[in-house]
N, C-alpha and C positions, 0 to 999 in steps of 0.2 A: 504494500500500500504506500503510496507517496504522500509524502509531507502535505498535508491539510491548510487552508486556514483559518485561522480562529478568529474568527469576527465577536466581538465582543462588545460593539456598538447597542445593542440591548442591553437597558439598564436595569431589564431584571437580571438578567446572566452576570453582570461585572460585580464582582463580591467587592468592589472597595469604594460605592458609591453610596450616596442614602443611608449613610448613619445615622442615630437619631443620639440628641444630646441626652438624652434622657433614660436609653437604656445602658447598661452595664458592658463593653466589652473584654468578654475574658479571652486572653492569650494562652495558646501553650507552645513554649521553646524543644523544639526538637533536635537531637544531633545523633547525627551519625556518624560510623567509620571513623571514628577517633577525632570527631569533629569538620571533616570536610565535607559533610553536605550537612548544612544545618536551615532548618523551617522555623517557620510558625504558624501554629493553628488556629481557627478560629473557626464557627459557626455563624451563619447568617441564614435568617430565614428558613431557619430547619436545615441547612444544605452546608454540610463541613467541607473546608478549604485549608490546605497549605499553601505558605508562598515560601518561596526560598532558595539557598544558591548550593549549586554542587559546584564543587572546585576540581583543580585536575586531579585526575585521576579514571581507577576503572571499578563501577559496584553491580553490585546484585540488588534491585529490589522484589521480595513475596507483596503481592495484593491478597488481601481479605476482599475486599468490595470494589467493584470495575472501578476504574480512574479514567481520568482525560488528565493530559500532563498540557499545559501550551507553554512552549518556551516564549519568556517575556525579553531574554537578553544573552547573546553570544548563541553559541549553538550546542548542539549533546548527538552523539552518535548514538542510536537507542537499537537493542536486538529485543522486540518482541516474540511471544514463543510460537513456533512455528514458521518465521520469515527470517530473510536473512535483515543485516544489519543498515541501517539509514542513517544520514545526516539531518537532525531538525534544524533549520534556524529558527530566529527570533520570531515569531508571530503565526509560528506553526504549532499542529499538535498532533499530539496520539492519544491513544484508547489502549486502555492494557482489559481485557478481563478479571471477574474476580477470580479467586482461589488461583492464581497463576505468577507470574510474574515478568521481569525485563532486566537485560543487562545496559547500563549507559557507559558511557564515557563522553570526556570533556578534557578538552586541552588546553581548556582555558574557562574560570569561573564562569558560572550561566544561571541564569537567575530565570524559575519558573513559577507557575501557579497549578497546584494539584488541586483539580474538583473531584470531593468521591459522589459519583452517580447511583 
């Protein structure tokens, strides 16, 4: 499958729009791999989001529940299971299913946003 994109112009889809002063935002700090890929979590609207930057290097992520990854910044070489491997740039995405997973790499920090679907 080729690099997608992720239009995000829908201000229901875009998780960092329409906060209200009045509710509570809670964070949670994610790290991985001894710190090179490190998130933040948050819920909006019932619908949990990461944002966050994987640095050089090469991982493994397991999914529990499908994802859509869209890279926001530099690019990530991503192996979904069963294709071979692809180049995302910035403003692209992918779809992992659940119970599965993906191998990335990054030659250079790259800063994404995970939606779980």
């Amino acid at each position: 499958m080729a690099p997608s994109a992720c239009g995000f112009n829908d201000r229901a889809h875009w998780p960092f729009g329409g906060f209200s002063a009045t509710k509570r935002l809670m964070l949670e700090h994610n790290s991985y791999f001894e710190g090179s890929v490190q998130s933040i979590g948050f819920e909006r609207n019932g619908r949990r989001f990461t944002a966050g930057v994987i640095g050089v290097g090469a991982f493994h992520f397991n999914t529990d529940s499908p994802e859509r990854m869209t890279i926001v910044s530099g690019e990530l070489r991503v192996r979904l299971p069963g294709e071979v491997s692809r180049v995302y740039p910035a403003g692209t995405c992918f779809e992992v299913p659940a119970k599965s997973g993906f191998d990335v790499e990054a030659s250079a920090p790259s800063a994404y946003v995970c939606e779980f679907l």
